[in-house]
TIKELO-792374 format. One record per residue (C-alpha): residue in one letter; x, y, z; residue number from 1. Coordinates in steps of 0.02 Angstrom, whole numbers, plus 32768, in hexadecimal, padded with zeros to 4 digits. Layout:
BEGIN
 aa   xx   yy   zz   i
  A    X    Y    Z NUM
...
//
This chain:
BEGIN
 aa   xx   yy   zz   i
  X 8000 8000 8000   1
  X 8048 80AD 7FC8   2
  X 802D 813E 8039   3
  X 7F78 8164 805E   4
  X 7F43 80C2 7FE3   5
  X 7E9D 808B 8042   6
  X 7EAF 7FC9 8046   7
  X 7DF7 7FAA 7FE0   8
  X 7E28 7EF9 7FD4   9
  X 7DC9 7EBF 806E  10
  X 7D6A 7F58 8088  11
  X 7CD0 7EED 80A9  12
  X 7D1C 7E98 8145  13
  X 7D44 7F31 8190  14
  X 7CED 7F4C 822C  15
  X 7D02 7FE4 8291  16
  X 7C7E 7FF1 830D  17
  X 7C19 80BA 8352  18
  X 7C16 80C2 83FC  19
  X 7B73 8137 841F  20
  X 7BC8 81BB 845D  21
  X 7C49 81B8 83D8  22
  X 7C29 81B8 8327  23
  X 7CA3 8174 829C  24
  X 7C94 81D5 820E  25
  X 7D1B 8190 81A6  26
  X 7DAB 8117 81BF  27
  X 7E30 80CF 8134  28
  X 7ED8 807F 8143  29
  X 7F85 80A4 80DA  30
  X 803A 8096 80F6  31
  X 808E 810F 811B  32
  X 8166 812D 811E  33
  X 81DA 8191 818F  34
  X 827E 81DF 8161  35
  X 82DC 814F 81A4  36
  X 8285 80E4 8120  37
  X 8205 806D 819A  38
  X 8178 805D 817E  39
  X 80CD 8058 81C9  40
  X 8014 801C 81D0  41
  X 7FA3 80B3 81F3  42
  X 7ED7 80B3 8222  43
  X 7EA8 815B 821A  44
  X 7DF2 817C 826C  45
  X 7D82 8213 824D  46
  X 7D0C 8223 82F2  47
  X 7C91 8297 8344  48
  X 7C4E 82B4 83EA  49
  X 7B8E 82A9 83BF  50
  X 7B5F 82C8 8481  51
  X 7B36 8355 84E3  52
  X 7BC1 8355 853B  53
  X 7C79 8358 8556  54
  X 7CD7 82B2 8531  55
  X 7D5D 82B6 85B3  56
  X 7DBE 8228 8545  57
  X 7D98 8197 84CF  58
  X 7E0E 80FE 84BA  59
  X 7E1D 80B1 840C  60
  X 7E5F 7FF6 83F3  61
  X 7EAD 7FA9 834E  62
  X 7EB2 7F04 8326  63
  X 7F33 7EEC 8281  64
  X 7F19 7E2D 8236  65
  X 7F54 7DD1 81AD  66
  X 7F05 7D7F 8115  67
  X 7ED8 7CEE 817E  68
  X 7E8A 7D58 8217  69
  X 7F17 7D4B 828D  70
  X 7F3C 7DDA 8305  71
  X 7FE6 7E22 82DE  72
  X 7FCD 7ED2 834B  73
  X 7F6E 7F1F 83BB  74
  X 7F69 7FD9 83BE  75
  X 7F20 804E 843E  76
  X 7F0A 8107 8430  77
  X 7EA5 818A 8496  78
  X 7E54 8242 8456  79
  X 7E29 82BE 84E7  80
  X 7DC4 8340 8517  81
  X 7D3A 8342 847C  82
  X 7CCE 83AE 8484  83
  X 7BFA 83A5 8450  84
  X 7C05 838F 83A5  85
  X 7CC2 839A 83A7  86
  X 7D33 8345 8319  87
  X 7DC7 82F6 8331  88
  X 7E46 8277 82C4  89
  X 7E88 81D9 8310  90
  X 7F36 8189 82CC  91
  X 7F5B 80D3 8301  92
  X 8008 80AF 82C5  93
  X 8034 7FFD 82BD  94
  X 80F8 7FE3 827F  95
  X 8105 7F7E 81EF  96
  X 814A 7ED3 81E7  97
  X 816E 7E80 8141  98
  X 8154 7DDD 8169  99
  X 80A4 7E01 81BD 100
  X 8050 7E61 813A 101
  X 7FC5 7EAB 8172 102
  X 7F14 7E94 8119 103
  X 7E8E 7ED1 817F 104
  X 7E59 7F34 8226 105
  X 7DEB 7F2E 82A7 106
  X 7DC6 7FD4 831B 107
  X 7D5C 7FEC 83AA 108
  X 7D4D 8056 843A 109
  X 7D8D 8006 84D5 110
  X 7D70 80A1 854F 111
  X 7D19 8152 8557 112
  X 7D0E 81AD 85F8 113
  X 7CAC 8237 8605 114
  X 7CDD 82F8 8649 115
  X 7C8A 82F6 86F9 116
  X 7BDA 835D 86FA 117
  X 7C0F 8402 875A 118
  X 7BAA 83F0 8807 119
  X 7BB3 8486 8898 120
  X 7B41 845C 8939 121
  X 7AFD 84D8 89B2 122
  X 7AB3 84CF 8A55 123
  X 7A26 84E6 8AC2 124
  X 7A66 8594 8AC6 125
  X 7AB1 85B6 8A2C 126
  X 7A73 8596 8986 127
  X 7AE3 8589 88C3 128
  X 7A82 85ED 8866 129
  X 7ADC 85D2 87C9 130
  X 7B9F 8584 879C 131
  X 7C0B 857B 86F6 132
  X 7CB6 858E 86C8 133
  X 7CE1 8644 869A 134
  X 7D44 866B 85FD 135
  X 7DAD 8710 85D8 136
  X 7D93 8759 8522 137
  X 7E32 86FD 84DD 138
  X 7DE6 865A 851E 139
  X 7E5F 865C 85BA 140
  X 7E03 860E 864F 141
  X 7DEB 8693 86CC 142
  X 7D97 862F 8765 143
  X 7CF7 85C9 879D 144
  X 7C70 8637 87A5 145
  X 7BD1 8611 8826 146
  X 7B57 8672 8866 147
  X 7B25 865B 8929 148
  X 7A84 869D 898F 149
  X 7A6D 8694 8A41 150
  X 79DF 8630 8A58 151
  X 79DB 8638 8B1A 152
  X 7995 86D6 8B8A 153
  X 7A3B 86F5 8BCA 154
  X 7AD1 8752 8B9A 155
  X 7B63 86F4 8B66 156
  X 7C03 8735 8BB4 157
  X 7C75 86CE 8B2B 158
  X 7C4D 864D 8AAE 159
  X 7CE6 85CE 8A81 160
  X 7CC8 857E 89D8 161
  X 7D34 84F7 8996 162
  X 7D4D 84BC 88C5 163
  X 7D9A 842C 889B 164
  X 7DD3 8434 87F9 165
  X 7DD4 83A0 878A 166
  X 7E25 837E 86BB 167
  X 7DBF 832F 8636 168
  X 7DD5 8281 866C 169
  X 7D8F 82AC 873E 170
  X 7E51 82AB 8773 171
  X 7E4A 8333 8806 172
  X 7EC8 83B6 87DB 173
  X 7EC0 8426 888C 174
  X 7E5B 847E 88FA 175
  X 7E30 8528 8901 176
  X 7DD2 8596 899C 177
  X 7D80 8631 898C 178
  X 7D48 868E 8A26 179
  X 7CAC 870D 8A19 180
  X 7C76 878F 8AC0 181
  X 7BD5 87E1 8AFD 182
  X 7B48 8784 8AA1 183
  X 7AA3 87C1 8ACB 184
  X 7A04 8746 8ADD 185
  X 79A8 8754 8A2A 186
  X 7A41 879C 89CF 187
  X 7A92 8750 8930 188
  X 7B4C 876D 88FC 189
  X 7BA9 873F 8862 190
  X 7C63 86ED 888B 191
  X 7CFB 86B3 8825 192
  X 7D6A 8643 8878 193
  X 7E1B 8630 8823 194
  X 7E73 859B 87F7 195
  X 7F17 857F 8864 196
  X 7FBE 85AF 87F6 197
  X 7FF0 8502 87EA 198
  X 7F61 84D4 8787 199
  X 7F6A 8508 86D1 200
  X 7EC0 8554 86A2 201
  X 7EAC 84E3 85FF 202
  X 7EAD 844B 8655 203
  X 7E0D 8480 86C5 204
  X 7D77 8427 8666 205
  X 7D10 8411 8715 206
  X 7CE8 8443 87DA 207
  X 7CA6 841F 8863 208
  X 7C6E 84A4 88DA 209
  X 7C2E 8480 898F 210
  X 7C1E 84F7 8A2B 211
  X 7CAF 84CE 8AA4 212
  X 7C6D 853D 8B30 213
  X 7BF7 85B8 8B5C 214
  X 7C03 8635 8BF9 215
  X 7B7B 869A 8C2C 216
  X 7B7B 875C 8C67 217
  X 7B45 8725 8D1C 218
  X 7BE7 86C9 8D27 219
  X 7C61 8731 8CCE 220
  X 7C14 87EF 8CDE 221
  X 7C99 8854 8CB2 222
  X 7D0E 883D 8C21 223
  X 7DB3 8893 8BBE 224
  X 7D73 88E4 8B1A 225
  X 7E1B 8931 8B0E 226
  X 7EC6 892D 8B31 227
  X 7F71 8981 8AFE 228
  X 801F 897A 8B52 229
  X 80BA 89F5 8B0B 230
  X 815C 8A27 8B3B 231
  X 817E 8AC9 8BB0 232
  X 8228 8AD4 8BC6 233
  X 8256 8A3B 8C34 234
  X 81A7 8A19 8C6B 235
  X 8108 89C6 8C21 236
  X 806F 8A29 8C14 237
  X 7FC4 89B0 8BF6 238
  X 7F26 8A19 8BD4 239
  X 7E89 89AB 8BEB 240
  X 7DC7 89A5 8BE8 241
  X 7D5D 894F 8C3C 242
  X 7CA2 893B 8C1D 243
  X 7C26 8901 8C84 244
  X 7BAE 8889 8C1D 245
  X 7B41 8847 8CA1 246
  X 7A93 8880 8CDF 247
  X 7AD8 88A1 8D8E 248
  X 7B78 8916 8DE0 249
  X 7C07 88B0 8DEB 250
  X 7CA4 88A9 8E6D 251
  X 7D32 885D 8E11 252
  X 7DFE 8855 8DFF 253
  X 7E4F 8894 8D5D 254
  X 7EF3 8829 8D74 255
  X 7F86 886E 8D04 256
  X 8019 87E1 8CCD 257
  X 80AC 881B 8C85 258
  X 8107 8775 8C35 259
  X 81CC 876E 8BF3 260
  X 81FA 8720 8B5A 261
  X 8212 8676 8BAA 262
  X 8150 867C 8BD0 263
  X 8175 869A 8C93 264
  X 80FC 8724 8CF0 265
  X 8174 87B3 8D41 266
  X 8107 8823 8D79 267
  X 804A 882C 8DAF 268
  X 7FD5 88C8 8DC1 269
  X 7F34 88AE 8E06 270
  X 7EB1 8944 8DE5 271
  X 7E20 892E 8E76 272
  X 7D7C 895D 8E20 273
  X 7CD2 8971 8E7C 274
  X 7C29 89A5 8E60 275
  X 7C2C 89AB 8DB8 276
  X 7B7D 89C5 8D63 277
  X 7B49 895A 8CD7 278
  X 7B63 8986 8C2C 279
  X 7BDD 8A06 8C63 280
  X 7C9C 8A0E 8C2A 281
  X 7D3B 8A3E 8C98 282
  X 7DE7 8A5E 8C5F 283
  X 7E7E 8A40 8CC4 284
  X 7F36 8A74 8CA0 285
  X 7FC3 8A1A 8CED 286
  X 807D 8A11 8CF9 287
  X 80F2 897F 8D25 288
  X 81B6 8992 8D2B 289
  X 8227 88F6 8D12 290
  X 82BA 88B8 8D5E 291
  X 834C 88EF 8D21 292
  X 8384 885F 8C88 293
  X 82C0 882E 8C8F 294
  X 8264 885C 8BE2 295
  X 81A2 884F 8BCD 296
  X 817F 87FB 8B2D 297
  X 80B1 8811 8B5D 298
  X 8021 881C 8BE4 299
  X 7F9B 87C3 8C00 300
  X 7EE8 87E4 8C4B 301
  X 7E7E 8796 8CCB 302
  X 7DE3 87C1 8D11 303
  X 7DD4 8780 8DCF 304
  X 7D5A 8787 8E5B 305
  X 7D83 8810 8ED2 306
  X 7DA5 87CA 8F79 307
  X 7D80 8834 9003 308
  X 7E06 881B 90A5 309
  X 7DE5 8828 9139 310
  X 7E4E 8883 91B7 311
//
């Protein structure tokens, strides 16, 4: 067989099975030469994803016989990530051998496993209003999208939500977190959550998204809405707000870390705050002086109980 010479000799034996997801739309078979002067047995498939849906990956297998029907090769090769309607080629290469001429082929489709449906689950106090992966203009993927509504008659405090992210085949490629403040009972808000940086974006064909935790206003009343440390000289100045979400004043502890670059705390300020009225803000400015030869690579922010002592 020359080059791209369909073997029509046995055409009528043949047999290359569809698969009812995948459609074969053409297949033929020709020899085909490298530069180092081997040759080789090619199938080439034409096939279509004639679902709905993603196909995560479809395995092909090739069966090469002789005149007499004997098995001289079995070839395997896999397409991924076809989309509805999607067209893709198959090659199955089988190296010639001269002595086992090969007449005829048999193909079928040995495996196909399906992109996992894209699921996120809610609560009994917060509802997924709607979910899809979000793409940028030049087709860059820019996050999960998902809209959440507090269902419950309380305000949440913070919402933790966590993605898993899986590829086209349901192989979990990381997790991802996204945090989300000051939800008010009835209230709807659209979020994004980003991939992590270790996961390249094009690989991301599916999620899962599930509430990880939920904290309500009566526990956590009063919360940082913003926060910004810079240099003064030798000294650290952090200029904070604090806002009081709940329905009721609030006594609480702003606690101040101040952390090295070997993640050790070397210095604490704690900012006593009392009576604060709901739904009211309160800034704070305060200044923390290291050690000489310590450095302050960042703070960090806690909101405590205020205890009262007694004396």
């Amino acid at each position: 067989m020359d080059k791209k010479e369909q073997d029509n000799s046995k055409k009528n034996e043949q047999i290359v099975p569809e698969e009812n997801k995948i459609a074969i739309l053409g297949h033929n078979i020709f020899k085909e030469n490298d530069k180092s002067g081997d040759s080789s047995i090619v199938i080439e498939l034409k096939i279509k994803n004639v679902i709905d849906k993603t196909v995560g990956s479809v395995v092909f297998e090739a069966e090469f016989s002789d005149k007499d029907g004997n098995v001289v090769d079995v070839v395997e090769q896999k397409a991924s990530s076809i989309s509805p309607n999607g067209e893709h080629t198959v090659r199955l290469v089988h190296k010639e051998d001269v002595n086992k001429p090969v007449v005829n082929y048999n193909v079928k489709v040995r495996d196909i496993v399906m992109v996992p449906d894209p699921v996120a689950t809610g609560n009994d106090m917060i509802l997924m209003t709607k979910h899809n992966l979000k793409y940028m203009d030049n087709a860059m993927l820019e996050g999960v999208e998902c809209g959440i509504k507090n269902i419950s008659d309380k305000i949440i405090a913070t919402l933790i939500i966590e993605c898993t992210l899986f590829n086209s085949e349901g192989n979990v490629l990381g997790t991802a977190q996204h945090k989300e403040t000051d939800l008010l009972p009835g209230k709807s808000r659209g979020v994004m959550i980003q991939p992590p940086l270790t996961v390249p974006g094009f690989m991301i064909q599916s999620y899962n998204i599930r509430v990880l935790r939920v904290v309500t206003a009566d526990i956590e009343k009063v919360q940082v809405i913003k926060s910004e440390m810079r240099t003064v000289g030798d000294e650290k100045e952090v200029t904070l707000t604090c806002k009081n979400i709940s329905m009721e004043k609030a006594d609480v502890a702003v606690i101040t870390k101040f952390v090295n670059d070997n993640g050790e705390t070397i210095g604490t300020k704690v900012i006593p705050v009392k009576d604060m009225e709901p739904n009211t803000n309160r800034q704070f400015k305060l200044v923390f002086k290291p050690l000489s030869g310590d450095s302050v690579k960042k703070h960090e922010i806690i909101i405590g109980d205020l205890v009262e002592q007694s004396v």
